[in-house]
C-alpha positions, 0 to 999 in steps of 0.5 A, a space after each residue: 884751386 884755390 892757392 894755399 899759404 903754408 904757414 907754421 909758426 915757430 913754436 910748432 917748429 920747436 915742437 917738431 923738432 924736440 918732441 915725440 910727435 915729429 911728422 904729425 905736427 908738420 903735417 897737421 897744419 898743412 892738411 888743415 890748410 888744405 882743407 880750408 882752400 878746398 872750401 874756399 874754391 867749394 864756396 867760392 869766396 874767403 870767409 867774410 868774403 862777399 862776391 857775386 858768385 858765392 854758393 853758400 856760408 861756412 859752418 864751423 867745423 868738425 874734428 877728424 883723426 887721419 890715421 897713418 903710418 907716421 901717427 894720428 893726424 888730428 884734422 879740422 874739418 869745415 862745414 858749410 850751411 848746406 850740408 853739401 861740402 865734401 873733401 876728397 883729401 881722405 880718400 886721396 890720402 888713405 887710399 894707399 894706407 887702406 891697402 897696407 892696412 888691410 893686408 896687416 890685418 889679414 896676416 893677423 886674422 889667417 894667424 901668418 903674422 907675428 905680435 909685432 904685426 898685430 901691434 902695428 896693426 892695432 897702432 894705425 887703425 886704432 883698434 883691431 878688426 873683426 874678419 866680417 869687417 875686413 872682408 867688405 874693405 878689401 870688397 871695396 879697395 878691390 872694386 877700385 883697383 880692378 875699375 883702375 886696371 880695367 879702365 880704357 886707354 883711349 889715348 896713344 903712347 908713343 912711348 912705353 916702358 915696362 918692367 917687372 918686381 919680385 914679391 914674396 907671397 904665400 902660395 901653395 903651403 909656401 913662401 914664393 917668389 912671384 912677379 908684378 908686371 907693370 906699363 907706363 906710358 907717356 900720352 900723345 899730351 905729354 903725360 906719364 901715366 901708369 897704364 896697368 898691372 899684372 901679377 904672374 906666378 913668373 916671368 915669362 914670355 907667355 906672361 908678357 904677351 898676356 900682359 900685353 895683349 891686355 893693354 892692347 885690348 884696353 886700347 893701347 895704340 901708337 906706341 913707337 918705342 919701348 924701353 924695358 931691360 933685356 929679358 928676351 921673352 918681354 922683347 919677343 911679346 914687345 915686337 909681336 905686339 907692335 910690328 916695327 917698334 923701336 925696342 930701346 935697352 935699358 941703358 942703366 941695365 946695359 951698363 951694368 951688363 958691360 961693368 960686371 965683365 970688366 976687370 975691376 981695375 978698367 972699371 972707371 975707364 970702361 966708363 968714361 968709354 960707355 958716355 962717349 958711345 951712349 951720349 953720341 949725337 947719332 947711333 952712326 956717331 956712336 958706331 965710329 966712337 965704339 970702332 975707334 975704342 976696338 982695340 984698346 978694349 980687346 986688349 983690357 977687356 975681351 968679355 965686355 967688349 963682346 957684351 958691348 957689341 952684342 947689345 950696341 945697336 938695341 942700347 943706342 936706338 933711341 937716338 933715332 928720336 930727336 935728342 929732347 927725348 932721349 935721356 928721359 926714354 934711354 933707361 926704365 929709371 923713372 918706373 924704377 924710382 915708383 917700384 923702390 916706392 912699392 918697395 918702401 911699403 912693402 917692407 912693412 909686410 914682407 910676406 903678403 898672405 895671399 895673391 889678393 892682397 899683393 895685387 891689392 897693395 900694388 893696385 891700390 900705389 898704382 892707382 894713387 900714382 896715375 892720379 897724380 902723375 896724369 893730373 900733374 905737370 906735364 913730363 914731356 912736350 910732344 911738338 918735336 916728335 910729332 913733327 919728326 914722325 911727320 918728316 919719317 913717314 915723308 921719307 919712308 913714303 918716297 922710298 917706297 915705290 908704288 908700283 911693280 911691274 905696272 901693279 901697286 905693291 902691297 903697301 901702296 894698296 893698303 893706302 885708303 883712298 
């Protein structure tokens, strides 16, 4: 893409800084620029710019307003002789805000919502909705999100990381609890990308092994670790699924475990105990750092140290991988930071009206962060793992004899020739 100069002059600034409008002039100018250098790369060339392999000639411009959460952005939108130029900066953009939107407008027109609900609504849209209207925009964002929670994952993840997120939605003449299941992955290429959603009454076993089972079904392979927290039936859907997986606890999650069986007056040395254990080189370095401290925590803290040797070996297992992984795989911090974002947007609504509109909400964020996360910078280089599969799967293959009494065993005959 073309590279794109941001440039505000000081008046704007001034402006931002006193005035009411705020955010809409930091952003206006920004978004217009952007506009222009999508042009630039659609035409390829400058204005005025002549080069052999120009595809057209600008034409002005039009005004459009982008309707968000901050204001009305006024935009100009380039024009180009043929009529051909298209931005997908409006799509891109709004995507999340349509799905925020429209759940407002639905607590509006099932009579859910307060005056305070309906003035927002009418306050980003611009105008109120009639219930016809409404129903073909949910048609259509709906249509999107189940083409993105659908689509086939055609990569392997070697790594994986789930959790889940409590929302309040409006079921069965009530307010109740319900839960988003949500995946990332981080491809054989190094990529993070949200792999998909599901949204159950509750968490439960059964709902991760459907969950699972789906993303399975959808192509899911190769996954050598798994991160999630300690939810027992999320553990036993992960190990049914992936014969052999390493299930790594969430670090963060562990910690607080431990912590909250701590007397609060050992709390700071408890730790500066969990870095020395957590940080070791090796799960067998970490086993003689956690024997050398036994004593010294049986005397303090008798309940954390139990909590710290029943979770010891699931906390550390990730430091079988080589050492470049494993602070990013140890905890599910980063889908964390993406369900705060949810959250975030979430707030706004508090009690979503129906399961639909939920999932729409969720869908629409989870769609919009894939795009960005799976075209963007890179979140891991895989070189090193690859080659510490190769040199496993070498060793594993000399321990295993291949013969039993003059016959192949069992997994020297499932070799193909």
């Amino acid at each position: 893409m073309a590279t794109i100069e941001l440039t505000i002059d000081d008046e704007k600034i001034q402006e931002m800084l006193q005035g009411d409008r705020g955010m809409e002039v930091l952003l206006e100018p920004i978004l217009n620029q952007i506009l222009q250098a999508e042009m630039t790369e659609h035409l390829r060339a400058e204005p005025g710019e002549k080069t052999d392999d120009r595809r057209g000639y600008r034409n002005g411009s039009y005004e459009r307003k982008l309707t968000t959460r901050v204001g009305t952005i006024e935009l100009e939108v380039p024009r180009d002789r043929e009529g051909t130029f298209q931005t997908s900066l409006f799509q891109r953009y709004q995507r999340s805000e349509k799905a925020l939107v429209l759940t407002l407008m639905q607590m509006v027109i099932q009579g859910v919502s307060t005056g305070r609900v309906k003035e927002i609504t009418t306050e980003l849209c611009g105008r109120e909705f009639s219930k016809s209207t409404v129903s073909r925009l949910a048609k259509d964002l709906d249509e999107q999100v189940q083409a993105w929670a659908e689509r086939p994952l055609q990569r392997e993840y070697p790594f994986l990381m789930l959790d889940a997120m409590q929302l309040k939605v409006r079921r069965q003449k009530a307010v109740r609890s319900t839960t988003a299941m949500l995946a990332v992955g981080i491809s054989e290429d190094g990529q993070r990308e949200i792999l998909g959603l599901e949204m159950a009454l509750s968490e439960t076993e059964e709902g991760w092994r459907r969950f699972i089972r789906g993303l399975k079904e959808r192509g899911l392979s190769g996954v050598e670790l798994a991160t999630s927290d300690a939810h027992e039936g999320l553990k036993q859907a992960l190990q049914e699924a992936f014969p052999g997986l390493i299930w790594q606890r969430c670090q963060s999650h562990f910690r607080r475990n431990v912590l909250d069986r701590t007397p609060s007056d050992y709390r700071d040395q408890m730790h500066e105990v969990l870095d020395q254990i957590l940080e070791a080189s090796s799960q067998k370095e970490a086993r003689t750092r956690l024997d050398d401290l036994k004593e010294r925590l049986e005397e303090k803290a008798p309940s954390a140290l139990e909590t710290l040797e029943d979770g010891f070996y699931e906390a550390t297992a990730v430091l079988a991988l080589p050492e470049k992984y494993r602070k990013r795989l140890r905890t599910t911090n980063m889908l964390e930071r993406f369900i705060q974002e949810i959250r975030r947007r979430e707030k706004v609504i508090r009690i979503f009206p129906n399961m639909g509109s939920a999932k729409r909400l969720v869908g629409a964020l989870c769609a919009e962060t894939h795009e960005e996360w799976s075209t963007g910078r890179r979140y891991l280089t895989m070189d090193e793992y690859f080659e510490w599969r190769t040199d496993r799967s070498d060793e594993d293959a000399l321990d295993e004899p291949t013969e039993l009494n003059g016959k192949p065993t069992a997994q020297a005959a499932a070799v193909p020739a």
